[in-house]
VOPAGU-2260 file (C-alpha; in pm, 1 decimal, decimal comma):
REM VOPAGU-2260
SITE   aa  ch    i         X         Y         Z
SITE  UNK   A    0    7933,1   -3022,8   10138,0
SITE  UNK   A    1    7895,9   -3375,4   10006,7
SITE  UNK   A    2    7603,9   -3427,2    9737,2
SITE  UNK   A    3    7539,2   -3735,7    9889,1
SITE  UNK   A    4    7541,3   -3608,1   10210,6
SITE  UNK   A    5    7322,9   -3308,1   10097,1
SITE  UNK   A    6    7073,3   -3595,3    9891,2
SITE  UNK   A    7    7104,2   -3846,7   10161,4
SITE  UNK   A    8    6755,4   -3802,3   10295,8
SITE  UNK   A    9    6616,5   -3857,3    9990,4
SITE  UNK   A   10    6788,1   -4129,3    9794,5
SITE  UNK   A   11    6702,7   -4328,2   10078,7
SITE  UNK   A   12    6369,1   -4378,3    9950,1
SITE  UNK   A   13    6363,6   -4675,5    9774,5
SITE  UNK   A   14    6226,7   -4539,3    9523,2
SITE  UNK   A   15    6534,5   -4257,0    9423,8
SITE  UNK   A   16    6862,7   -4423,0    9556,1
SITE  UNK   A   17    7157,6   -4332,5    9343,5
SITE  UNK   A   18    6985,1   -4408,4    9029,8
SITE  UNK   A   19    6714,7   -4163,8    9064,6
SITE  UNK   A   20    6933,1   -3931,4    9189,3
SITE  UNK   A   21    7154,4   -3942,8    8911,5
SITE  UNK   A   22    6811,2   -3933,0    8714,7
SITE  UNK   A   23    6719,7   -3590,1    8827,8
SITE  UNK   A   24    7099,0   -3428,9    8823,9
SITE  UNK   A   25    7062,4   -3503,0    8446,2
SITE  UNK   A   26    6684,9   -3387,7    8436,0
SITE  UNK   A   27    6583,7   -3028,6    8251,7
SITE  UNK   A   28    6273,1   -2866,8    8382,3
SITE  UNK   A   29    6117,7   -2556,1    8241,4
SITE  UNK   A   30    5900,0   -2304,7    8509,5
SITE  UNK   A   31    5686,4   -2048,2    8396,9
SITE  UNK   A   32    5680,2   -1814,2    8661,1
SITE  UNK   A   33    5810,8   -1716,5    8957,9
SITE  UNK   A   34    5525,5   -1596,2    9178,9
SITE  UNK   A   35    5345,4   -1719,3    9406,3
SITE  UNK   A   36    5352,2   -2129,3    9244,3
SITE  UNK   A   37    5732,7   -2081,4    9120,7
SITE  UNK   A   38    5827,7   -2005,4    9462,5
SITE  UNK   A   39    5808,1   -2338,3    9599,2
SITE  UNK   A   40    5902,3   -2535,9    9300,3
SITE  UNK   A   41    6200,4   -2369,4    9204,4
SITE  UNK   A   42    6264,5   -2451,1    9655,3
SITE  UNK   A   43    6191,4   -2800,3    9635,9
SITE  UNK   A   44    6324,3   -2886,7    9268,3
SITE  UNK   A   45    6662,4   -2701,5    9339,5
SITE  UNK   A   46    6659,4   -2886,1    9687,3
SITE  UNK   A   47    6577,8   -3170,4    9525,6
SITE  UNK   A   48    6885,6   -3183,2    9261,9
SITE  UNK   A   49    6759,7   -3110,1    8944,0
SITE  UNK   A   50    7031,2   -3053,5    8745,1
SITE  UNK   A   51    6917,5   -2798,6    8465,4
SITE  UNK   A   52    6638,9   -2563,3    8543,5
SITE  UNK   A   53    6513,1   -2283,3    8289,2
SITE  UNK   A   54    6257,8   -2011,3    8430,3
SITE  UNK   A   55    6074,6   -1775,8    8275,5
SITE  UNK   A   56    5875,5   -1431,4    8433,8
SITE  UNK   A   57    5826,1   -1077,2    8354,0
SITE  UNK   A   58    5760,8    -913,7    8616,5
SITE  UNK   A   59    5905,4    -718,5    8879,3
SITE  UNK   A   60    5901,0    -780,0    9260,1
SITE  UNK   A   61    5648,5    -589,7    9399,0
SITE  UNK   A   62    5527,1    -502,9    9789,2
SITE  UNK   A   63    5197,1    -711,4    9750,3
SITE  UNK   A   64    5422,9   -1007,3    9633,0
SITE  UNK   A   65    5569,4   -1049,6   10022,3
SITE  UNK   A   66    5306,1   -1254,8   10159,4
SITE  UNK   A   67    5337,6   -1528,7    9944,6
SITE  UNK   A   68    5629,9   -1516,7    9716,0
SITE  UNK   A   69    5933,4   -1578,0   10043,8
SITE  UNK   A   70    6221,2   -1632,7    9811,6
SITE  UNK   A   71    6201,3   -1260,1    9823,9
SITE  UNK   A   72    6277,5    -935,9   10049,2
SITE  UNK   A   73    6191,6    -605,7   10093,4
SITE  UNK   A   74    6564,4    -546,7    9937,6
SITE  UNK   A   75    6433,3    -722,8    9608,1
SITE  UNK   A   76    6171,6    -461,8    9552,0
SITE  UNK   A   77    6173,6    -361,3    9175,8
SITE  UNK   A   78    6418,5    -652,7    9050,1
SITE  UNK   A   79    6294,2    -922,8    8803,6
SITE  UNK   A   80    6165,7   -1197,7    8972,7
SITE  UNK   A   81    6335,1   -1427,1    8715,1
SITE  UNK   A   82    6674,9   -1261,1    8834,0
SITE  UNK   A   83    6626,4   -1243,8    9179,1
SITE  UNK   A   84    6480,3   -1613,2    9208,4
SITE  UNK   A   85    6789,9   -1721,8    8986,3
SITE  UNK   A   86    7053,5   -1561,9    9263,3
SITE  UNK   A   87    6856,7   -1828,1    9527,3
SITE  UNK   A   88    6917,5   -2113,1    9331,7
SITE  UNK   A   89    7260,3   -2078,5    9286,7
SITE  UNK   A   90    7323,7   -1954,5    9627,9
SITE  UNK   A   91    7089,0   -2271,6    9753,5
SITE  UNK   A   92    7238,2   -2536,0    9557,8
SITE  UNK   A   93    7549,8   -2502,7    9288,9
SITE  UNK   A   94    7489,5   -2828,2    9192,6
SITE  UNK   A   95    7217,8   -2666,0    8983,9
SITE  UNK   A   96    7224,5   -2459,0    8628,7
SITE  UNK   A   97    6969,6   -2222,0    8619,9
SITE  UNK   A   98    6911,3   -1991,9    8305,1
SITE  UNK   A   99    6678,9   -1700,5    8390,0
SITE  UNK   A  100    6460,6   -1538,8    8129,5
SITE  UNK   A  101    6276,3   -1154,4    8201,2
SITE  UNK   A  102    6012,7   -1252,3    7897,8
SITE  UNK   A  103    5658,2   -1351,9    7888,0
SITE  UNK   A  104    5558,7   -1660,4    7744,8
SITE  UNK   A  105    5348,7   -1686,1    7416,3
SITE  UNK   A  106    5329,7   -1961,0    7166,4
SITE  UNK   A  107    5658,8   -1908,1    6941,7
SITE  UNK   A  108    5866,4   -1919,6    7336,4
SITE  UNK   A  109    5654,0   -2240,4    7421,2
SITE  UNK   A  110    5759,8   -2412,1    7131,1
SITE  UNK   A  111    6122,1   -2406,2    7199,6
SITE  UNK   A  112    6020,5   -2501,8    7579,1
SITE  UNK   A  113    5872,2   -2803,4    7479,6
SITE  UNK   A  114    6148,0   -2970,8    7234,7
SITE  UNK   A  115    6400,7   -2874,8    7507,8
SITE  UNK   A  116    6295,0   -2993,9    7810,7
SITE  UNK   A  117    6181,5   -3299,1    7982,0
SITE  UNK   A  118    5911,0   -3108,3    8160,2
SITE  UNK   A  119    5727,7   -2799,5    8156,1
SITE  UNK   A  120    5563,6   -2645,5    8512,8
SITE  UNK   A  121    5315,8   -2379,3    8461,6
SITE  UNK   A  122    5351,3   -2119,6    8756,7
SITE  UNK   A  123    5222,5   -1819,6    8556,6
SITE  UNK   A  124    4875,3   -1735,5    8703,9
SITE  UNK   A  125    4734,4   -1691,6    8320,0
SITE  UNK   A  126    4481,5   -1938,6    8156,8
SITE  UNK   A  127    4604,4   -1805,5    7806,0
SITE  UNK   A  128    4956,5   -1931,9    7906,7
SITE  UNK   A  129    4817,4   -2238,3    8038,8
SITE  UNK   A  130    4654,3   -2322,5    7742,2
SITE  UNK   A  131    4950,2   -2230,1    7486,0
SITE  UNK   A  132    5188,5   -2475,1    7717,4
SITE  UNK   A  133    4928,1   -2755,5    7704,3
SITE  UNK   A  134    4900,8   -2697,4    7317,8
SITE  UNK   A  135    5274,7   -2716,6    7276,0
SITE  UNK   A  136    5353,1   -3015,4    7517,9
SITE  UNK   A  137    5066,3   -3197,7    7394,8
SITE  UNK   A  138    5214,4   -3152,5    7029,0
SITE  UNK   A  139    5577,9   -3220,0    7183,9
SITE  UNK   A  140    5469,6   -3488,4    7379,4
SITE  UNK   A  141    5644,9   -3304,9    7666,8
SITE  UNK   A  142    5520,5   -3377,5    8021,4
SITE  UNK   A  143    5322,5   -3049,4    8151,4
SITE  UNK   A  144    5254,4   -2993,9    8509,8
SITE  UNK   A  145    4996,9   -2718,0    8560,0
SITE  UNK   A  146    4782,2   -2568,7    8857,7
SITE  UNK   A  147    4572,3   -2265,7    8976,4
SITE  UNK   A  148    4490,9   -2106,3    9295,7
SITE  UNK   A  149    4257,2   -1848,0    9389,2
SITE  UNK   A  150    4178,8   -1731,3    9684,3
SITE  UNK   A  151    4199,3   -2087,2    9949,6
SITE  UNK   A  152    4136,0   -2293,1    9659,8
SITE  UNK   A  153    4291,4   -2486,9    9343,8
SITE  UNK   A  154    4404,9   -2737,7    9181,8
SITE  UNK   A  155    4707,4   -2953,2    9058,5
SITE  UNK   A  156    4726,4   -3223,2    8744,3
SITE  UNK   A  157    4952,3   -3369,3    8546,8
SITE  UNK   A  158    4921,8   -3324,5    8193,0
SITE  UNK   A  159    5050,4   -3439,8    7808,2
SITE  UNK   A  160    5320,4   -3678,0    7767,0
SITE  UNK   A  161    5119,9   -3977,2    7754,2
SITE  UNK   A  162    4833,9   -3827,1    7962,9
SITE  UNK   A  163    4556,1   -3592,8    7754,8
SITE  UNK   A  164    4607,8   -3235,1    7790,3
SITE  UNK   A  165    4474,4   -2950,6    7974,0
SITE  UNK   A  166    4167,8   -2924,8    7717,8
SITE  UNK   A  167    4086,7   -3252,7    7752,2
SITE  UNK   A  168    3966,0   -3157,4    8080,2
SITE  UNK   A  169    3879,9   -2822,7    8053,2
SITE  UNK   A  170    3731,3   -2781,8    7714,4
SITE  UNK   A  171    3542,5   -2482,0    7784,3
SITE  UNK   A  172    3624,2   -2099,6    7886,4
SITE  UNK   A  173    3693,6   -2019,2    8280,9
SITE  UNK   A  174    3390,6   -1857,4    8404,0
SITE  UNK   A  175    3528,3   -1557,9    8495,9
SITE  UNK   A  176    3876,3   -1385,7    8449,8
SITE  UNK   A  177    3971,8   -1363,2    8825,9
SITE  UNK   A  178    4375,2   -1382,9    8927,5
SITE  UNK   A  179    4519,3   -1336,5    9235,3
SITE  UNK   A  180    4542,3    -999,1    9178,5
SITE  UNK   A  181    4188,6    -914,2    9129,5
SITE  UNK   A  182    4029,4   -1165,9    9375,7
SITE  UNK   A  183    4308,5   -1226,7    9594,8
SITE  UNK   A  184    4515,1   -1531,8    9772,3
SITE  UNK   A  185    4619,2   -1649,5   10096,6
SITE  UNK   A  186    5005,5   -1743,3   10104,7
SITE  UNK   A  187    4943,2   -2113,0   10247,7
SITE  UNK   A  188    4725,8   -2215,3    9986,6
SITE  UNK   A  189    4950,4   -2100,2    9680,7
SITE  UNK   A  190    5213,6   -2289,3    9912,2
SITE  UNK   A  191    5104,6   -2593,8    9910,6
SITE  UNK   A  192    4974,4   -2617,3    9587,8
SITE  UNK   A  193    5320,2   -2527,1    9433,2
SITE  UNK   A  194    5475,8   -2785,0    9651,7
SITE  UNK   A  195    5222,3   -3014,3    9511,1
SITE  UNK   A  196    5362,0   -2962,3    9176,8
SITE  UNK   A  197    5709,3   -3030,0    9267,1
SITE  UNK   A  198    5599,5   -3325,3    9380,1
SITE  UNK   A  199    5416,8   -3436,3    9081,4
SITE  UNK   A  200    5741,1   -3324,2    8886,2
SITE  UNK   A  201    5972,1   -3536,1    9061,6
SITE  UNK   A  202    5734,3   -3827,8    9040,1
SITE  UNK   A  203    5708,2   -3773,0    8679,3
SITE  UNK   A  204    6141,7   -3689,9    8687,4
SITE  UNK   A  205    6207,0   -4049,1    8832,7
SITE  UNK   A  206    5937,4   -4264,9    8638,0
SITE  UNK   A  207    5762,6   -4319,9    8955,2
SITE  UNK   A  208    5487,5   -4575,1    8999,1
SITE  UNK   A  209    5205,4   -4478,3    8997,2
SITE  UNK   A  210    5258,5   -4194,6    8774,1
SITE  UNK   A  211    5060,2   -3858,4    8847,3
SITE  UNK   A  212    5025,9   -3804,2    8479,3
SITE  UNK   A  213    4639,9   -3846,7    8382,9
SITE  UNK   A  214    4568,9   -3765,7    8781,2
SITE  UNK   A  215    4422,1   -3403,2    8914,3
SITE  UNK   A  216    4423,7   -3310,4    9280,8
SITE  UNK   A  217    4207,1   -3052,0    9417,3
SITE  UNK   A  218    4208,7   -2848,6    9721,1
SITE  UNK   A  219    3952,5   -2663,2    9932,9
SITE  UNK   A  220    4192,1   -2561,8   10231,8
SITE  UNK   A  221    3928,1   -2276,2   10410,4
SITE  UNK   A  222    3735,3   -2653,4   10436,1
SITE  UNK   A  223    4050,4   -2846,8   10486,4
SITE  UNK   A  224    3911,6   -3061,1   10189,9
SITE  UNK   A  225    4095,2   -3258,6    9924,7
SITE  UNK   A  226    3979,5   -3452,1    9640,3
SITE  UNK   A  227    4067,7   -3537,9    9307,6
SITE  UNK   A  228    4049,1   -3779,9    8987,0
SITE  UNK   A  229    4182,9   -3969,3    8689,4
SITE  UNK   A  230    4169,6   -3863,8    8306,5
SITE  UNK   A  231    4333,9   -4073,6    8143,5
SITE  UNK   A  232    4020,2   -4158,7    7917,2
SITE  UNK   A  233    3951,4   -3796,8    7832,2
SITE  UNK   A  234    3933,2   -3727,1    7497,8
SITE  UNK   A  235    4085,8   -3392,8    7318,8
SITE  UNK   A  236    3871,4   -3167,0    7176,3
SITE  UNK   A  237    3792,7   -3255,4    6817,2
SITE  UNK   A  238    3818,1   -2808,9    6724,1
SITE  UNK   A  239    3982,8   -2536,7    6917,5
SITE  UNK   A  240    4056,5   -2187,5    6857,7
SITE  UNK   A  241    4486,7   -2216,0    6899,0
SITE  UNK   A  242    4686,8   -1904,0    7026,1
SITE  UNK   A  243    4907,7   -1741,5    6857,2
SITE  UNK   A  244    5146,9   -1508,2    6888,7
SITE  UNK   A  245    5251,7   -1139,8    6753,0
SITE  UNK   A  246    5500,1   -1266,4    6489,4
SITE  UNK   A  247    5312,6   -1559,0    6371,6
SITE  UNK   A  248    5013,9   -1284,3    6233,7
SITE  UNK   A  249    4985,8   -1268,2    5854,1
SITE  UNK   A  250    4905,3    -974,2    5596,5
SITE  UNK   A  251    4591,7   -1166,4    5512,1
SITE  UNK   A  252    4477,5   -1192,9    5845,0
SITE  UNK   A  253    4205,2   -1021,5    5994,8
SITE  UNK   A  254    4272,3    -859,0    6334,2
SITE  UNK   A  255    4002,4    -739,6    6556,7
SITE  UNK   A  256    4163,4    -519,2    6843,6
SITE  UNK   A  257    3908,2    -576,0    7136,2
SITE  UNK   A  258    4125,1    -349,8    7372,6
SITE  UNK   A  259    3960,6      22,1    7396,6
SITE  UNK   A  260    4176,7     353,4    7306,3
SITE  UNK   A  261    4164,4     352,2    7689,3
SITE  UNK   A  262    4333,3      21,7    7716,0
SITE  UNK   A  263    4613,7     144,3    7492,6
SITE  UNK   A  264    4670,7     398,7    7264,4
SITE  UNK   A  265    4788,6     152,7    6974,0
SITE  UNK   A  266    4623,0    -155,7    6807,8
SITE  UNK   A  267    4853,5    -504,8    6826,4
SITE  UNK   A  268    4894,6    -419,4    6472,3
SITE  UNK   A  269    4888,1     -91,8    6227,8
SITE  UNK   A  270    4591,2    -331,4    6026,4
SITE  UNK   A  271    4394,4    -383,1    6310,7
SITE  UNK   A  272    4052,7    -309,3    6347,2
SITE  UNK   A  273    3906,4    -201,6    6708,7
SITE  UNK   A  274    3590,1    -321,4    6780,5
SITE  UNK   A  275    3343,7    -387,5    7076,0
SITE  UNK   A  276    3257,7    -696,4    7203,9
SITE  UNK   A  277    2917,8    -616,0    7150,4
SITE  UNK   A  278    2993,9    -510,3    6746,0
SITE  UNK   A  279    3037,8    -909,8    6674,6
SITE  UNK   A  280    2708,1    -943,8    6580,9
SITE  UNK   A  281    2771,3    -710,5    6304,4
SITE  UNK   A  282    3065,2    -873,4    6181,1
SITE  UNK   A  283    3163,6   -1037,1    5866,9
SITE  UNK   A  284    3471,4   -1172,0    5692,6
SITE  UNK   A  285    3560,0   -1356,4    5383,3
SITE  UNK   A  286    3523,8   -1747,7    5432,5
SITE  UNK   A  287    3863,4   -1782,5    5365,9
SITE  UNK   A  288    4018,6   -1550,8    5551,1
SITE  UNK   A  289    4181,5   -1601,1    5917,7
SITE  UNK   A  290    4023,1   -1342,0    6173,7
SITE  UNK   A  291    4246,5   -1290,7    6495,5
SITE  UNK   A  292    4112,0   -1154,9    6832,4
SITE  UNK   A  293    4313,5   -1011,9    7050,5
SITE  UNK   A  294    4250,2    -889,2    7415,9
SITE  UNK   A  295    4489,3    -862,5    7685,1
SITE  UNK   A  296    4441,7   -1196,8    7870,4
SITE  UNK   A  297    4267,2   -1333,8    7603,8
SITE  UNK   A  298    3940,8   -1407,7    7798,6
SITE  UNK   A  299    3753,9   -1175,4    7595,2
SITE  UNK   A  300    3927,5   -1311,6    7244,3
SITE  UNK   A  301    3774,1   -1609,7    7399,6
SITE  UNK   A  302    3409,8   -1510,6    7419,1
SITE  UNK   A  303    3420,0   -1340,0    7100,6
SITE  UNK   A  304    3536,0   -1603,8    6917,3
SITE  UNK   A  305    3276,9   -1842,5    7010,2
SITE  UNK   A  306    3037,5   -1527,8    6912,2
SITE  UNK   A  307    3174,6   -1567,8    6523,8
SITE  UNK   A  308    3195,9   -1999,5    6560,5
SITE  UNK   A  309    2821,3   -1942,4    6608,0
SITE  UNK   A  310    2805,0   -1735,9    6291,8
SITE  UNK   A  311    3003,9   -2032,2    6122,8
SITE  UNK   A  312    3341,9   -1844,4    6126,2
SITE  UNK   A  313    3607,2   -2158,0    6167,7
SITE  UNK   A  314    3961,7   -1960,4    6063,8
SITE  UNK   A  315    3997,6   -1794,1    6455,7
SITE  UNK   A  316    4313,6   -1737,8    6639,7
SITE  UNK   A  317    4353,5   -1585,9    6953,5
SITE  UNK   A  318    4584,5   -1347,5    7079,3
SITE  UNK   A  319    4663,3   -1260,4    7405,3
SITE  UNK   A  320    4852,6    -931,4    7439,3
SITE  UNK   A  321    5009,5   -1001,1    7760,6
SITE  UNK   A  322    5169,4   -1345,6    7626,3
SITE  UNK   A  323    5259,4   -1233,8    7309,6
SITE  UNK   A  324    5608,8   -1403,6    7276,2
């Protein structure tokens, strides 16, 4: 088949044409995940023509996946989404390179992400990751396009690059650590908020005008409502506790290990000390020493570190044991 033919509905949008479609065949986009968001991007962005794509998941296909996740079949059960997802692109478009990684993402990954590519996409279902991409693109100045979905409802911005980042606008802890998996989805409303990234991508890909960077899009689809706004103005947050990950921990650090013996058998590290959530109170350090909290998700590293910020503790990291790379 042609490219042109196989581009020809597009790049006759005044707006692509050749030019923009040579834009995106040189373009290198980074997606974290492949789930339920990843699904439709990786569709639309391969469909689309971008030339370069790198994805990153670790997780395996599972039987609850199904309903949303239709790049896959009941044949793919117990494969790595990142491998399996990898096979469609190449089989759905040649014209694209994919490179397919079977890793979580944690600070020291991000890093890399951001100086390589020209934009990031956060599919990974995990406010920890969202918040170590937006850290890293905003420091990279590296375009980041990130949304969340639970249940019939979301959201989709635009972030970094020349737009303020994802604490700009939410400076403050989720209320709750709901996913997908604990409170549940419906497969239309992941759908379309995925697609809704794409599109911001490829907006954001071909310099479109207006951009969607500085713009966030909500949906409501059980009320078939949409709404949205600007943030361009948005300032950053003038203190923030950063992530960090495993290997960027230091002998004079002190770790606090907020998982029980229940949770896992082994601290995050030999030095670690376990302690409660409700302990904090309790707790001291040195003024001059760095205290780490680490959780799995990182919600509860969270919370307990704006416990010790209210003791006047101002050396905090956080460390979330899932995204540990």
């Amino acid at each position: 088949m042609c490219p042109m033919t196989r581009y020809a509905r597009q790049m006759m949008l005044p707006e692509i044409g050749a030019d923009g479609q040579a834009r995106l065949a040189v373009a290198h986009v980074a997606i974290i995940g492949a789930g339920g968001l990843g699904c439709p991007v990786l569709q639309y962005l391969a469909g689309a023509g971008v030339g370069h794509i790198t994805l990153y998941d670790p997780d395996v296909i599972e039987d609850s996946n199904l309903h949303r996740q239709p790049l896959y079949r009941i044949s793919d059960l117990g494969r790595p989404k990142a491998d399996v997802a990898a096979e469609f692109v190449r089989g759905f478009n040649p014209d694209v390179a994919i490179d397919a990684h079977i890793c979580a993402l944690g600070p020291s990954i991000a890093a890399d992400i951001a100086e390589t590519a020209d934009l990031v996409i956060d599919a990974a279902d995990s406010f920890a990751v969202s918040y170590i991409l937006s850290d890293t693109c905003r420091s990279q100045k590296t375009p980041l396009i990130s949304a969340s979905v639970l249940g019939q409802s979301g959201y989709v911005g635009a972030f970094c690059g020349s737009a303020p980042s994802l604490r700009a606008v939410f400076p403050d802890l989720p209320d709750n650590g709901a996913t997908c998996a604990t409170a549940g989805v419906l497969g239309p409303a992941v759908g379309t908020i995925g697609a809704l990234q794409a599109q911001m991508a490829l907006r954001v890909l071909l310099r479109s005008d207006p951009s969607p960077l500085g713009r966030l899009v909500t949906l409501d689809l059980a009320k078939l409502r949409f709404g949205g706004f600007a943030f361009h103005g948005s300032p950053e947050p003038e203190q923030y506790v950063p992530f960090v990950a495993k290997s960027m921990l230091d002998d004079s650090d002190q770790i606090i290990e907020l998982r029980s013996e229940d949770e896992v058998a082994r601290p995050i590290a030999p030095s670690a000390m376990r302690l409660r959530p409700d302990g904090l109170d309790r707790f001291e350090a040195p003024a001059d020493t760095r205290v780490v909290l680490c959780c799995r998700s990182g919600l509860r590293a969270w919370r307990a570190a704006s416990v010790l910020q209210a003791k006047g503790h101002r050396q905090l990291a956080l460390l979330a044991a899932q995204a540990c790379g």
